[in-house]
N, C-alpha and C positions, 0 to 999 in steps of 0.2 A: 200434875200434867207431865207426858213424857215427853221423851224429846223429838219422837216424830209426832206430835199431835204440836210442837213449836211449829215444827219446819212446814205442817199442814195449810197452820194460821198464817204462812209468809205468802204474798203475791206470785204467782209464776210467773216465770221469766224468759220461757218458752223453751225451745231445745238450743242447749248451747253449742250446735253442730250445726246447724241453721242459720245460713248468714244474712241475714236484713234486706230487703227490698232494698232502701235507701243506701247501701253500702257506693260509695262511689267505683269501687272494684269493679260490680257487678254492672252497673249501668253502661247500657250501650252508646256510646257518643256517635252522632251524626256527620262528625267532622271527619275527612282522610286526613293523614301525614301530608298531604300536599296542601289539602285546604288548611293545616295549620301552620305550616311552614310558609306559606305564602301572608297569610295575616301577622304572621313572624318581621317577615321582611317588609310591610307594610305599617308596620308602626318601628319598625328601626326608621324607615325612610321618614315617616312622621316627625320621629325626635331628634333626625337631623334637620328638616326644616325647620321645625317648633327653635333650635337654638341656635341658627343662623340668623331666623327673626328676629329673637333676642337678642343678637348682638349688633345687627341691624338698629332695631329699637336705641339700644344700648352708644352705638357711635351716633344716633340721631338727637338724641338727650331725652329720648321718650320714655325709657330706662334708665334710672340714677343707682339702682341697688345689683353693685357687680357680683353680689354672691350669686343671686338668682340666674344671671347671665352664665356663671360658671359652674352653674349648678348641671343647668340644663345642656352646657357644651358636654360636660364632664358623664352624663348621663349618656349623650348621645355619641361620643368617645366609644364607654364600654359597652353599648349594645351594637355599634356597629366590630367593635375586635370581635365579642360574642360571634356574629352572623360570620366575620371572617374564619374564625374555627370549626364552626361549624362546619362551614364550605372545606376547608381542609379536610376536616374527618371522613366527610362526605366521599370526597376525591380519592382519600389513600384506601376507605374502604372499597372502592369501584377499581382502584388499580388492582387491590389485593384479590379481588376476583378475577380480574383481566390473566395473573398470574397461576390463576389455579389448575392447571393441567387437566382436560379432561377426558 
């Protein structure tokens, strides 16, 4: 046997220039930047109430286990700095245009 009557016997694997249906690259998303940014801000807002209840819960004694309470402060901490930077990057990229000479 030679060795193209090997590579004959192997499965094709189709054009390897060809990039997949399923490729998440290619797929077209339904969502805008606004519709995701808004669902952004709406579960920071979520897991700041989600761990004020818990600490509610928490000074009520309906919660005895403070990791969880500070789990979920400490989660709701970093996603709102998160959305505050963002807003910043936001702001300085809308100045830096404000400034561009036209």
């Amino acid at each position: 046997m030679s060795a193209t009557d090997a590579f004959k016997q192997l499965p094709s694997i189709g054009s390897p220039f060809k990039i997949p249906e399923s490729n998440p690259l290619t797929k077209k998303s339904d969502s805008s930047f606004g519709d995701t940014l808004g669902k952004f801000i709406s579960d920071v807002n979520k897991t700041q109430v989600d761990a004020a209840d818990k600490t509610m819960k928490f000074a009520s004694g309906e919660i005895t286990d403070i990791h969880e309470v500070m789990a979920a402060s400490e989660e709701a901490t970093i996603s709102l700095m998160l959305l505050l930077e963002m807003r910043k990057k936001a702001l300085e990229g809308y100045q830096e245009l404000m400034r561009t000479p036209v």
